[in-house]
N, CA, C and O atoms as a Tinker XYZ file with bonds, in Angstrom:
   280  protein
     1  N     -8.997000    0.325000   16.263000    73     2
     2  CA    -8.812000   -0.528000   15.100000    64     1     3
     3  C     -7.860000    0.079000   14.070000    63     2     4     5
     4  O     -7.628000   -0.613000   13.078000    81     3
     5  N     -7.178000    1.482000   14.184000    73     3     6
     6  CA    -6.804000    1.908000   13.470000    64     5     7
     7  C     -4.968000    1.108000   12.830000    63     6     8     9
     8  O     -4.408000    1.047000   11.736000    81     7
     9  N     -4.635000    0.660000   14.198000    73     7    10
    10  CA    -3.428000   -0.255000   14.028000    64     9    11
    11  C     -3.676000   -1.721000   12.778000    63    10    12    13
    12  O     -2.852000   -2.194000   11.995000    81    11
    13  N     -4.539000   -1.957000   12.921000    73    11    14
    14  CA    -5.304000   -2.777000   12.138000    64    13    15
    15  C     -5.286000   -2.428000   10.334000    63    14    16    17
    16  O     -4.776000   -3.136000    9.466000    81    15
    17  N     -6.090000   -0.980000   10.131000    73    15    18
    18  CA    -6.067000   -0.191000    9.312000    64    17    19
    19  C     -4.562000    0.010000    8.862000    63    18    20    21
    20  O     -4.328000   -0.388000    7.721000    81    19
    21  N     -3.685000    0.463000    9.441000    73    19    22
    22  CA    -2.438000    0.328000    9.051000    64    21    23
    23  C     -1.671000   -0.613000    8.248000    63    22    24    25
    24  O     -0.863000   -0.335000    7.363000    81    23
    25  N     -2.105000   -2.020000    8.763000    73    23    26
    26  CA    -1.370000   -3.380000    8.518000    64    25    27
    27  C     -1.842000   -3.618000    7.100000    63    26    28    29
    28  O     -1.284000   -4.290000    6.232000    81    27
    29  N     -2.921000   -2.973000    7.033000    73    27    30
    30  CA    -4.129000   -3.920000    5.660000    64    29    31
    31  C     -3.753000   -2.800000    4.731000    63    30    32    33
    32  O     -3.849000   -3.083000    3.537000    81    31
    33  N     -3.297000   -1.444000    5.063000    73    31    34
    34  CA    -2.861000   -0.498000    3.727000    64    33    35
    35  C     -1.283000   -1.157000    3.427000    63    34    36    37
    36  O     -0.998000   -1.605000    2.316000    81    35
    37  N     -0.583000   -1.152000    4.252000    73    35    38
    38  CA     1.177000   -1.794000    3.725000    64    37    39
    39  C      0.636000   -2.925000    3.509000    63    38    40    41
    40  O      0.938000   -2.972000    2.317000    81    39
    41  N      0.043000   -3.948000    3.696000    73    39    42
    42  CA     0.051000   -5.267000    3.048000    64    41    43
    43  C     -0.453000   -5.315000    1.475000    63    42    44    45
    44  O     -0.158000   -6.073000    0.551000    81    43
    45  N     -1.504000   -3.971000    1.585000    73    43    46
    46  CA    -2.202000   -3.708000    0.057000    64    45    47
    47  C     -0.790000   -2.914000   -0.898000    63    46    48    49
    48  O     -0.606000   -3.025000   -2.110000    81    47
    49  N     -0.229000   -2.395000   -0.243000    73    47    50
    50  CA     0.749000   -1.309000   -1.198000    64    49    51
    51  C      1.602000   -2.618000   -1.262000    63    50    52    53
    52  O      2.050000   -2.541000   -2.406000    81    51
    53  N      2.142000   -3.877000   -0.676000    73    51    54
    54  CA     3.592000   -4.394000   -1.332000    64    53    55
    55  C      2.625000   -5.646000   -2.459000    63    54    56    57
    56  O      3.244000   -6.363000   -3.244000    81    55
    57  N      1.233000   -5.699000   -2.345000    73    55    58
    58  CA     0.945000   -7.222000   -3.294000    64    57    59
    59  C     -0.301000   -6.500000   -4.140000    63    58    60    61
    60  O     -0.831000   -7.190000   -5.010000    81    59
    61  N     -0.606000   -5.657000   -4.005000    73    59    62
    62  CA    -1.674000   -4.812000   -4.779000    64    61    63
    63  C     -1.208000   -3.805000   -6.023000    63    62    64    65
    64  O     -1.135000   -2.641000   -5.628000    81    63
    65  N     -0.981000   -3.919000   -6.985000    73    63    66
    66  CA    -0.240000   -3.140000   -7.853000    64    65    67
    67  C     -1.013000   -1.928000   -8.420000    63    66    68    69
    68  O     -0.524000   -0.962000   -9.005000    81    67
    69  N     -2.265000   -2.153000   -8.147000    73    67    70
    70  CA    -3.338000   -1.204000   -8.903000    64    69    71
    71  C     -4.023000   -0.132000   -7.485000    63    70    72    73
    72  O     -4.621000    0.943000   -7.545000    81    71
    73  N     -3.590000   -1.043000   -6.197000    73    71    74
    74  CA    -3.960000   -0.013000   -4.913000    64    73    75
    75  C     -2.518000    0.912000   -4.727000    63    74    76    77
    76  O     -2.427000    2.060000   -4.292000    81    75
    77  N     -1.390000   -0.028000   -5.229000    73    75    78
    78  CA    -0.112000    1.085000   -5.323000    64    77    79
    79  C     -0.047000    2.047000   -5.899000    63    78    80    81
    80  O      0.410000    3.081000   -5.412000    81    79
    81  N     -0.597000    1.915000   -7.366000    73    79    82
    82  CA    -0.508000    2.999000   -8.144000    64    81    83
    83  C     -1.592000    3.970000   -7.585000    63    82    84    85
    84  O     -1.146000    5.109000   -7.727000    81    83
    85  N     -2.863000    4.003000   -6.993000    73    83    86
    86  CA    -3.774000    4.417000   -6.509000    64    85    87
    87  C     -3.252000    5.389000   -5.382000    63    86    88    89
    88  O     -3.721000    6.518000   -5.239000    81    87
    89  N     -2.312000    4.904000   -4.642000    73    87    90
    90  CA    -2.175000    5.205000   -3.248000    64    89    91
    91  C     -0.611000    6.563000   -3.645000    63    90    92    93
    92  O     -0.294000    7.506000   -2.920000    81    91
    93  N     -0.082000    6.237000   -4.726000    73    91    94
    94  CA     0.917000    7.200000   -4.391000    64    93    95
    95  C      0.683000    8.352000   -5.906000    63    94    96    97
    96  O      1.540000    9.170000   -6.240000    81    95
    97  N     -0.783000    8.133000   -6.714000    73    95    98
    98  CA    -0.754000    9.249000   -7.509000    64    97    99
    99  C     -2.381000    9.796000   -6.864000    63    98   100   101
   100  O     -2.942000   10.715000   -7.461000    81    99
   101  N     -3.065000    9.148000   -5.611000    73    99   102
   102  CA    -4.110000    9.873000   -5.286000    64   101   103
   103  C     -4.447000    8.985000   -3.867000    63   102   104   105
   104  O     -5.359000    8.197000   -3.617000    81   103
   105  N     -2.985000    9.605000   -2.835000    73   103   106
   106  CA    -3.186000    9.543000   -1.268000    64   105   107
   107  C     -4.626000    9.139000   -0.792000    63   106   108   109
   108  O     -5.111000    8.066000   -0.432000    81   107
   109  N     -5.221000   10.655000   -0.954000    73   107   110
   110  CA    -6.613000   10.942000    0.142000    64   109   111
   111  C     -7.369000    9.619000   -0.649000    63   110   112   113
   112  O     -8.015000    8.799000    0.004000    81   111
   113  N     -7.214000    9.516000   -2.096000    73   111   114
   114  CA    -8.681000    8.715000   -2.314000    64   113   115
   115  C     -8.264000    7.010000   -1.937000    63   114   116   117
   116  O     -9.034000    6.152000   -1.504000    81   115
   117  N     -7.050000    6.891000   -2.206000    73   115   118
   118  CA    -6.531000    5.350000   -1.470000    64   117   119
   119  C     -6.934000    5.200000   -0.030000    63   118   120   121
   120  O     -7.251000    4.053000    0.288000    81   119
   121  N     -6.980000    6.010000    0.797000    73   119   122
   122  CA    -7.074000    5.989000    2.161000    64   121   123
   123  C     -8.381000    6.250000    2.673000    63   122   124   125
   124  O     -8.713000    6.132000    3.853000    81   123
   125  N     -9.164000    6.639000    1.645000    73   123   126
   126  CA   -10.612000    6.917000    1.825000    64   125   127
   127  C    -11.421000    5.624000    2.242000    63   126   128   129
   128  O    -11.823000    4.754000    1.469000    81   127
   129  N    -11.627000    5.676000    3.985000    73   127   130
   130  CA   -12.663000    4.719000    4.574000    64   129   131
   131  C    -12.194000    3.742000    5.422000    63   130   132   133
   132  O    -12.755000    2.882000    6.101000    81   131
   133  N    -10.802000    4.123000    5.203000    73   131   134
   134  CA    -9.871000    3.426000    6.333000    64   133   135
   135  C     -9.940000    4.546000    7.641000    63   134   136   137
   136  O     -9.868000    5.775000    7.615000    81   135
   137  N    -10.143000    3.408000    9.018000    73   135   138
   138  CA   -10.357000    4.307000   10.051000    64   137   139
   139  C     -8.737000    4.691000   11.010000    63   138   140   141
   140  O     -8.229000    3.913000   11.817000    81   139
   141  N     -8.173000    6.094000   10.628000    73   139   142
   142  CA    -6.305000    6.138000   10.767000    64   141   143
   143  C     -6.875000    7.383000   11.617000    63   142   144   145
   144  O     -8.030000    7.808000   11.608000    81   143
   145  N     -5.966000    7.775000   12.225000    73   143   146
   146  CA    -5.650000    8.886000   13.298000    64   145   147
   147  C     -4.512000    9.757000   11.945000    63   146   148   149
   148  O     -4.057000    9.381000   10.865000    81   147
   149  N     -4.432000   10.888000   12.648000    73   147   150
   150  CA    -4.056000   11.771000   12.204000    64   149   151
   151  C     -2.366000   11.406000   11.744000    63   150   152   153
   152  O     -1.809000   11.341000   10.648000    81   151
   153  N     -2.000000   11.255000   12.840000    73   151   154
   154  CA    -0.570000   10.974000   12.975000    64   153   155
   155  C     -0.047000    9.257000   12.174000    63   154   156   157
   156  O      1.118000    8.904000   11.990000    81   155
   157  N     -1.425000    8.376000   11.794000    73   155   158
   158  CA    -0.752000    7.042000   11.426000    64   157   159
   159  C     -1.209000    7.496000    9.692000    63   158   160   161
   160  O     -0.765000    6.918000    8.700000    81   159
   161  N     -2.468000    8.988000    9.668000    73   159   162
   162  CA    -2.193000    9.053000    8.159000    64   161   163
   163  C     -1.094000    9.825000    7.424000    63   162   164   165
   164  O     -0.819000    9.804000    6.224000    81   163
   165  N     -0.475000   10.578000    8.522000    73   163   166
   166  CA     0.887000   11.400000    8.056000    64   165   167
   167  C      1.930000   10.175000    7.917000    63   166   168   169
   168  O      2.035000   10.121000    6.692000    81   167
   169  N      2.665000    9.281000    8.369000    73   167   170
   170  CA     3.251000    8.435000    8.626000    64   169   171
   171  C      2.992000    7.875000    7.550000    63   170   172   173
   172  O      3.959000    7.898000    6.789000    81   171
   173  N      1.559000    7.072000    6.901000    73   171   174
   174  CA     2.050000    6.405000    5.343000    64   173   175
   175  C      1.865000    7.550000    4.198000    63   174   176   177
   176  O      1.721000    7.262000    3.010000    81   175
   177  N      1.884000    8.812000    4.672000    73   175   178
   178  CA     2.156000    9.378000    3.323000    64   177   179
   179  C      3.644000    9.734000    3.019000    63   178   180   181
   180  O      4.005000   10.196000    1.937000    81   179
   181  N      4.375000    9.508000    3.943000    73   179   182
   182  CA     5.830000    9.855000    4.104000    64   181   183
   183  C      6.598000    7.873000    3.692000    63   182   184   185
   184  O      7.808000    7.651000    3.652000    81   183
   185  N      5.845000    7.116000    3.528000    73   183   186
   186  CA     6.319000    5.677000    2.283000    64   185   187
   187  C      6.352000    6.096000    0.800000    63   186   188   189
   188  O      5.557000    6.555000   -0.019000    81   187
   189  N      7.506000    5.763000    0.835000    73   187   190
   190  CA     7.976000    6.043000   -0.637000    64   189   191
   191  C      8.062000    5.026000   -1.780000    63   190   192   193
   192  O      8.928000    4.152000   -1.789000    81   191
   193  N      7.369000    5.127000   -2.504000    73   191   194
   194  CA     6.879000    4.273000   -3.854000    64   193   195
   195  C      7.949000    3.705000   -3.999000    63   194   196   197
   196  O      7.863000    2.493000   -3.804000    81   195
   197  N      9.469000    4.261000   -4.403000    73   195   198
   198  CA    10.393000    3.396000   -4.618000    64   197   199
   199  C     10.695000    2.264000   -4.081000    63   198   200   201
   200  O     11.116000    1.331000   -4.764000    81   199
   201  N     10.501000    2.175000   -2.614000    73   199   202
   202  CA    10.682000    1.702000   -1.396000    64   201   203
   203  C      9.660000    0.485000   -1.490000    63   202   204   205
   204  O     10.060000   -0.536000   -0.931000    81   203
   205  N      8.783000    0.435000   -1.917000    73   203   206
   206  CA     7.306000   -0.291000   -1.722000    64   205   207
   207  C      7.598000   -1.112000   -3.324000    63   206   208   209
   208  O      7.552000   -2.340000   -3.386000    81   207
   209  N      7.897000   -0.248000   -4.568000    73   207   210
   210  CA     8.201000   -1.045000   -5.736000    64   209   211
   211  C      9.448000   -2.080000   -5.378000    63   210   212   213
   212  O      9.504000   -3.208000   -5.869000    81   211
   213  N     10.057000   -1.759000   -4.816000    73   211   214
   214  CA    11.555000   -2.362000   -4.513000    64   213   215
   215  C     10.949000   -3.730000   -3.387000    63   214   216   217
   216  O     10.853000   -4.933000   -3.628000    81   215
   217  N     10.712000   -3.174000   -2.485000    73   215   218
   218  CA    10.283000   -4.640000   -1.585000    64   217   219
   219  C      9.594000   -5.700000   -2.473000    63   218   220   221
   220  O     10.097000   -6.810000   -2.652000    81   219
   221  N      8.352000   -5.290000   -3.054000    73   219   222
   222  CA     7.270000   -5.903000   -3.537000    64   221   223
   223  C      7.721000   -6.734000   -4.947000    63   222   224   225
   224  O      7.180000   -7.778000   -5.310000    81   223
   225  N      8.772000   -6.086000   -5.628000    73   223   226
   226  CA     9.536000   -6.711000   -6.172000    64   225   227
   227  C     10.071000   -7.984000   -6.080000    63   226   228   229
   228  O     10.312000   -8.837000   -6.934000    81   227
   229  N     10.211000   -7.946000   -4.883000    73   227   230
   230  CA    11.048000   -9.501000   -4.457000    64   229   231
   231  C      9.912000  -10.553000   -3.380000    63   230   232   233
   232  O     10.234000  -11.364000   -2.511000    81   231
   233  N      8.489000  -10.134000   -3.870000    73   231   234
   234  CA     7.785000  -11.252000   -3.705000    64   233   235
   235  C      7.216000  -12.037000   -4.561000    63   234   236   237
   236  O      6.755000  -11.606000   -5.618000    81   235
   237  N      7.172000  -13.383000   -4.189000    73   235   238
   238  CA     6.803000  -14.498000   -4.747000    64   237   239
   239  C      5.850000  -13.605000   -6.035000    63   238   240   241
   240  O      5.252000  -12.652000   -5.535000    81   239
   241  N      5.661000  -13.726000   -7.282000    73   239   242
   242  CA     4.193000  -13.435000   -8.101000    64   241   243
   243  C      2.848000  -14.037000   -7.652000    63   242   244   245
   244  O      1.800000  -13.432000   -7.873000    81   243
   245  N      2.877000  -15.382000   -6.940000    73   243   246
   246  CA     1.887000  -15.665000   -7.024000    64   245   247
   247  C      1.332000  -15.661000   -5.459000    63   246   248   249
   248  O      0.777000  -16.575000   -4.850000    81   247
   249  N      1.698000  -14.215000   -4.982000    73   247   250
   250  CA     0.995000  -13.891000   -3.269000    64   249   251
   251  C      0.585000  -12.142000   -3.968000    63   250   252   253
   252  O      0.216000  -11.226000   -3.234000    81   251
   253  N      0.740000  -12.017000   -5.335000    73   251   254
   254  CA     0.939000   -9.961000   -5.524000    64   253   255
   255  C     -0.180000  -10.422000   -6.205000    63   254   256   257
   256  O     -0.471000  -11.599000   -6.423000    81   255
   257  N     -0.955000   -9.152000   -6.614000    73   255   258
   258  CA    -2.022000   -8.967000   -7.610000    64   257   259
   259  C     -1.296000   -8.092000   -8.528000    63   258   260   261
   260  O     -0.518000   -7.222000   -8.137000    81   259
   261  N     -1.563000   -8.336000   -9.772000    73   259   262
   262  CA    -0.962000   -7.368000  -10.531000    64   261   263
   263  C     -0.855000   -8.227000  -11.582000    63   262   264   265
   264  O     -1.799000   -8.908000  -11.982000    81   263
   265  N      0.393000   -8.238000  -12.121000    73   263   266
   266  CA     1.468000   -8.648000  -13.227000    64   265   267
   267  C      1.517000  -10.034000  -12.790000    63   266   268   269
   268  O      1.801000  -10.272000  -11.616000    81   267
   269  N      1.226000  -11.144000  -13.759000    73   267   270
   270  CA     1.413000  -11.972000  -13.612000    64   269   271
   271  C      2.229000  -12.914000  -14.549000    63   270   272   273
   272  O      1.854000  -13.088000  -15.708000    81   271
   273  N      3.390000  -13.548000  -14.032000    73   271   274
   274  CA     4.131000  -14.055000  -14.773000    64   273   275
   275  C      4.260000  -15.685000  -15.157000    63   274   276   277
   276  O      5.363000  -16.119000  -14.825000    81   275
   277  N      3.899000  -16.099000  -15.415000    73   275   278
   278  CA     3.490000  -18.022000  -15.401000    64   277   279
   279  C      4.650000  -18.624000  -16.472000    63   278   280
   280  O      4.697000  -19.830000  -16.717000    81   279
């Protein structure tokens, strides 16, 4: 299930603004309870915030949690 686990942390880091900030100023505790292999938790610690602010940027507001603009 861990491929699974994968999909549901990048889907949380580009529409989750408060699991983003979570995930790139405190890794271990964002990832805490998700079931990842060694090698798929090295892999999202090497995603880079810029990278994730920048995509997430250019989605719709009303699919993100966060900032809402009306």
């Amino acid at each position: 299930m861990s491929q699974q686990a994968v999909e549901q942390i990048v889907g949380r880091l580009v529409t989750d603004e408060k699991f983003r900030k979570l995930f790139f100023s405190n890794p271990e505790e964002a990832l805490k309870g998700y079931d990842l292999t060694p090698d798929e938790r090295k892999a999202l610690l090497k995603i880079k915030a810029e990278d994730v602010e920048g995509f997430s940027g250019k989605l719709d507001k009303r699919i993100t949690k966060g900032k809402m603009i009306l």
